[in-house]
Every structure is written in structure tokens, then in C-alpha cells.
C-alpha positions as CSV (number, residue, x, y, z in Angstrom):
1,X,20.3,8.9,16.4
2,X,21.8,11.6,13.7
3,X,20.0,11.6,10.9
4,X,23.4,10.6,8.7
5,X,23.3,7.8,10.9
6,X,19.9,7.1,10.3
7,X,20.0,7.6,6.9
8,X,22.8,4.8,6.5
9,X,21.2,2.4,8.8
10,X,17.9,2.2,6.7
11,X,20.4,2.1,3.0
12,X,21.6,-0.9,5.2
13,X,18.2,-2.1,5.4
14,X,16.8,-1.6,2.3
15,X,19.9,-2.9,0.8
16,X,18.9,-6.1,2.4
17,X,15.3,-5.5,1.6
18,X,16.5,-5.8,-2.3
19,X,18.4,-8.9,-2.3
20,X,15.9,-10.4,-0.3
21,X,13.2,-10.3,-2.6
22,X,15.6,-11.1,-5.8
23,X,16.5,-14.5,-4.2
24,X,12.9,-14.9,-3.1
25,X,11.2,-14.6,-6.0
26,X,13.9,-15.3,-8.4
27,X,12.1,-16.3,-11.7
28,X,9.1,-17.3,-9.6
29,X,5.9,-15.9,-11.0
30,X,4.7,-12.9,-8.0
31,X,2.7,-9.7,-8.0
32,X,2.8,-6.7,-6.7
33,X,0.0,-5.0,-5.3
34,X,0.1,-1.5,-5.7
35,X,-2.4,0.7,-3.4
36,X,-1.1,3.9,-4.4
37,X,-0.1,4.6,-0.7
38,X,3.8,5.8,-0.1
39,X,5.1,1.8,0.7
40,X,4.2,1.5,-2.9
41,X,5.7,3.8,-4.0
42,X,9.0,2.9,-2.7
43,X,8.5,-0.8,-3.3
44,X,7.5,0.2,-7.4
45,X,10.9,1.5,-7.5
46,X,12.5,-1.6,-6.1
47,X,10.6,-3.8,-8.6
48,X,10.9,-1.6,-11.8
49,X,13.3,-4.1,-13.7
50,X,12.0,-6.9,-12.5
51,X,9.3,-9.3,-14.6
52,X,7.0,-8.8,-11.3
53,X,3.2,-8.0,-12.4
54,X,2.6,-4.7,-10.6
55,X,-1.5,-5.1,-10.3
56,X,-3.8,-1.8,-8.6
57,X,-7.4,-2.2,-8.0
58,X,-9.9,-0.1,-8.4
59,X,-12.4,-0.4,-6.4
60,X,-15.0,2.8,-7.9
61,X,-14.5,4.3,-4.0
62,X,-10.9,5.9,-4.4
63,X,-9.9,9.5,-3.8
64,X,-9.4,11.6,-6.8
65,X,-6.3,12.3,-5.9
66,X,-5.1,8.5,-5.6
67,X,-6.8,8.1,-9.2
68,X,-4.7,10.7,-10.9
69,X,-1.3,9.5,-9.2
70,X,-1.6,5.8,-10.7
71,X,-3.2,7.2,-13.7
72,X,0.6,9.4,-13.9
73,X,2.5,5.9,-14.1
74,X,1.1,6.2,-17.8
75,X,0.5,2.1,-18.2
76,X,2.9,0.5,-15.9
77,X,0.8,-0.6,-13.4
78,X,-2.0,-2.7,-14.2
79,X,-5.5,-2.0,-13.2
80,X,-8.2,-4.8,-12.3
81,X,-11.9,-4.2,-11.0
82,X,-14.8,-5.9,-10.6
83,X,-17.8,-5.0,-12.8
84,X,-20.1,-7.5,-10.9
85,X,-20.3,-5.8,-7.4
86,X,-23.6,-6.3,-5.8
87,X,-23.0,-4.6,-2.7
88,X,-21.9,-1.1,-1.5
89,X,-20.5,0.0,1.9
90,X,-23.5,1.7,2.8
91,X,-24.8,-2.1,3.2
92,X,-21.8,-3.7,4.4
93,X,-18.1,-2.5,4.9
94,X,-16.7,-5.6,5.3
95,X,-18.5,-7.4,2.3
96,X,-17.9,-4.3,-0.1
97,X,-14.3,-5.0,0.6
98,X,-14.2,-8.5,-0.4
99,X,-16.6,-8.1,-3.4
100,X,-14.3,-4.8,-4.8
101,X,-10.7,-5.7,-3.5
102,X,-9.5,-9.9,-2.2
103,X,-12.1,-11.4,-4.7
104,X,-10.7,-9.1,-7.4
105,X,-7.0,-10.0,-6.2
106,X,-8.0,-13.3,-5.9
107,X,-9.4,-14.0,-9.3
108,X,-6.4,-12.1,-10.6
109,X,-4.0,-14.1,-8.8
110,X,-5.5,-17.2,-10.2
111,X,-5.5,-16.1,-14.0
112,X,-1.7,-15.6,-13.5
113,X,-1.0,-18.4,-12.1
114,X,1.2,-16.2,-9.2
115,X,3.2,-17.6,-6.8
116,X,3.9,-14.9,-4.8
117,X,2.3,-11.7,-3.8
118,X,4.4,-8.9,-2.4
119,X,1.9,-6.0,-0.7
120,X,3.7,-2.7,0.7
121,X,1.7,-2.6,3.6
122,X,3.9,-1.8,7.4
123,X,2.7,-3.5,10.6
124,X,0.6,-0.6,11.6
125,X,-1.3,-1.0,8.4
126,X,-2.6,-4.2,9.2
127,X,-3.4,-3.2,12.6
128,X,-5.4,-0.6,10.9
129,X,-7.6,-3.6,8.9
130,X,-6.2,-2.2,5.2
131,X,-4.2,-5.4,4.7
132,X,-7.1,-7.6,5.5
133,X,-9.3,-5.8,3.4
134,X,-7.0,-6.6,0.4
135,X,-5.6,-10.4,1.4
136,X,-8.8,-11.8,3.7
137,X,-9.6,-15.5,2.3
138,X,-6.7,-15.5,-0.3
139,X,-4.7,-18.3,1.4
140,X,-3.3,-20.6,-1.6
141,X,-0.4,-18.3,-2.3
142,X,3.1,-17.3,-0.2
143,X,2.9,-13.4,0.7
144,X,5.6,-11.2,1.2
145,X,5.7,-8.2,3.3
146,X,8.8,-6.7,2.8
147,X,8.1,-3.1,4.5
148,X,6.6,-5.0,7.7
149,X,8.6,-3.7,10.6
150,X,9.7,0.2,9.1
151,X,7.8,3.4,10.4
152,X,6.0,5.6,8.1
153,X,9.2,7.9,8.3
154,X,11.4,5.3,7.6
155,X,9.5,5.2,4.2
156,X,9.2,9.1,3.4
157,X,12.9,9.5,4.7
158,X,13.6,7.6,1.4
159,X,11.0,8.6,-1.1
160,X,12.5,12.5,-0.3
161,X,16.1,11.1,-0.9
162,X,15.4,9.2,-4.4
163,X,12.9,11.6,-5.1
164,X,10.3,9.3,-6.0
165,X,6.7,10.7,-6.4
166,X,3.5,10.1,-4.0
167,X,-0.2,10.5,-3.7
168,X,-1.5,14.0,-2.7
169,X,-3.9,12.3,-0.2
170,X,-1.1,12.5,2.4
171,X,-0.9,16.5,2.0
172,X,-4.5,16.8,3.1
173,X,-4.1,14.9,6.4
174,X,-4.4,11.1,5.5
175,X,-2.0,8.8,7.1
176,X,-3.3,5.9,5.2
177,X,-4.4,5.3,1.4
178,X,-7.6,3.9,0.9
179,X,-11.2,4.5,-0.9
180,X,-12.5,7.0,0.2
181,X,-15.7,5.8,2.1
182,X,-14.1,3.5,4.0
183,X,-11.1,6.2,5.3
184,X,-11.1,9.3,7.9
185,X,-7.8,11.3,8.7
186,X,-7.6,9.3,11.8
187,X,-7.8,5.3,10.0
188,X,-10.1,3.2,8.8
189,X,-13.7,4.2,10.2
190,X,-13.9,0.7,11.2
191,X,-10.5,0.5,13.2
192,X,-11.6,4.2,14.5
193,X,-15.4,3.6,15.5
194,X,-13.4,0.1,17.9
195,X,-10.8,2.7,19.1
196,X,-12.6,5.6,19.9
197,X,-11.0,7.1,23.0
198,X,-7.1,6.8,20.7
199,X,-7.0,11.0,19.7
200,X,-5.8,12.2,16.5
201,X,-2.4,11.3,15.2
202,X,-0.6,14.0,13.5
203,X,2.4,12.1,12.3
204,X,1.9,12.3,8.5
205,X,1.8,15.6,9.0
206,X,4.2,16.7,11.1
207,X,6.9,13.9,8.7
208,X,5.6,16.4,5.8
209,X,6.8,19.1,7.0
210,X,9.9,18.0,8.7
211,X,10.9,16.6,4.7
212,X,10.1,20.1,3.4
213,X,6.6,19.0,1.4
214,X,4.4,21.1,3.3
């Protein structure tokens, strides 16, 4: 397919991706969580005069570089931790997770009353276990996952055309956005210790420089 072509087919698509989440949440209450990864990004700009909550957490484990990107959105999105952790990753990944992130969300979630959470996260990030790491045991609430089924160049096809701003994580290799001890170039270490024979994909990259940002 041309990339004109392309280009209209996902306008088409995010087109639709708009007026689907206006009629879905309509004057519900819903939150956005922002992970500071590039579906985010796009997704902020779909939500930005809308009354959706837009919600990051910080976990104490992100990348400096993710840190000073939400820091640059100078009070829009709002950021939530927990100052009660009593467990690192060194002791458990998965319980480090739920203690810094879907307990944090959780709790949130609960104090606001939401009705909806919208998460920017595609299919192959919840392969990857980021999703999970984020959602796991928050069941009470609908969740929308408007970028589900779009590529990673889908996404920076259109954060190049609107000009919209991103993380410099991704210029140093990472596919994915997460904190820092839980993430290698290739994934999750989780995901990448139960996959060990898949080899190194390159596609953030190469998309980089086929956009012209590296």
C-alpha cells in the first residue's frame, strides 16, 4: 500500500477511533492512563478537550528520560504514587508491580468514582505483560482499549504528521515504555527471560529512522 493511501486509511480509522470514545464515554466519569509511551501520546491529544482525568504513575523505577517528558506537560497530567511500597523488584517483579502501579490505579480509580478507564496500550503490549502490570486485579470498572489492533507505525506515522511530542526512551533503542528495572531493548525481562530463543527486534528503530527522527 502507498503511503498516501495508508495515510488516509488510518485518518479513516482514527476518525472512528474519536467518535467512538465521545459516544462511549459521553459525560461518564473515565480516566486516562498515561504511561508516557507513544500510544499516549497520541491518545493525550485525542482527549485534550475532554473532562477525562488523564492520571500517570510513578512508580520511583522510571527512566529519566520518561520523567522529564511528563514533567514537560507542565500540570496536565496528573501524577499518583504510592508512598507505602514494601517491596522492590529485586524481591519480586510481579508483586513490585502491583504494590507501585494496579493498587495505585486502583485506589485512584476508587477515589474518583471512574467509570471508565481508557489505557493506550496495542495488542502486542499486552502480550509483552505491560498491560497486566498496570490493570491485574482491577475488575469493577469497563476498560477501553482504543489503540488495540494498530502497529507501532501506525502510531508514529501519526505522532510525525500532527507533530506531537514523545519520550526519548524510544531514540535509545526501547520499543516499549516502562520503569526501568523491569525493561530491556528487547521487552519486559519477564516476557524476554519466557522467550529466549525470539532475537532482537529492531522495529522502533528502523520506524525512527524511516520518519526522519534519527
Amino acid at each position: 500500500m502507498l503511503l498516501r493511501e495508508w495515510s488516509s486509511k488510518l485518518d479513516n480509522i482514527f476518525q472512528q477511533l474519536r467518535k467512538s470514545l465521545e459516544q462511549s464515554i459521553g459525560k461518564r466519569k473515565a480516566v486516562f492512563l498515561f504511561t508516557g509511551d507513544n500510544g499516549s501520546t497520541f491518545l493525550l491529544d485525542v482527549v485534550k478537550d475532554t473532562d477525562v482525568k488523564i492520571v500517570f504513575i510513578d512508580t520511583g523505577y522510571h527512566f529519566e528520560e520518561t520523567m522529564d517528558y511528563i514533567k514537560s506537560f507542565e500540570g496536565k497530567i496528573w501524577i499518583i504514587k504510592n508512598n507505602d511500597v514494601l517491596i522492590d523488584h529485586t524481591v519480586d517483579m510481579d508483586k513490585c508491580c502491583n504494590q507501585r502501579k494496579a493498587e495505585t490505579l486502583k485506589e485512584y480509580l476508587d477515589n474518583v468514582k471512574a467509570e471508565y478507564l481508557m489505557v493506550p496500550f496495542r495488542d502486542e503490549e499486552r502480550a509483552s505483560g505491560i498491560e497486566s502490570s498496570y490493570i491485574k486485579g482491577i475488575d469493577n470498572i469497563k476498560i477501553l482499549r482504543p489503540l488495540a489492533k494498530l502497529t507501532a507505525r501506525d502510531i508514529w506515522l501519526k505522532v510525525k504528521e500532527y507533530k506531537l511530542p514523545f519520550s526519548m526512551i524510544y531514540k535509545k533503542g526501547y520499543r516499549f515504555v516502562d520503569c526501568r528495572c523491569c525493561m530491556t531493548r528487547h521487552g519486559r525481562k519477564k516476557h524476554v527471560e519466557d522467550n529466549k530463543s525470539k532475537g532482537f527486534d529492531r522495529e522502533t528503530e528502523e520506524t525512527l529512522k524511516a520518519l526522519g527522527y534519527m
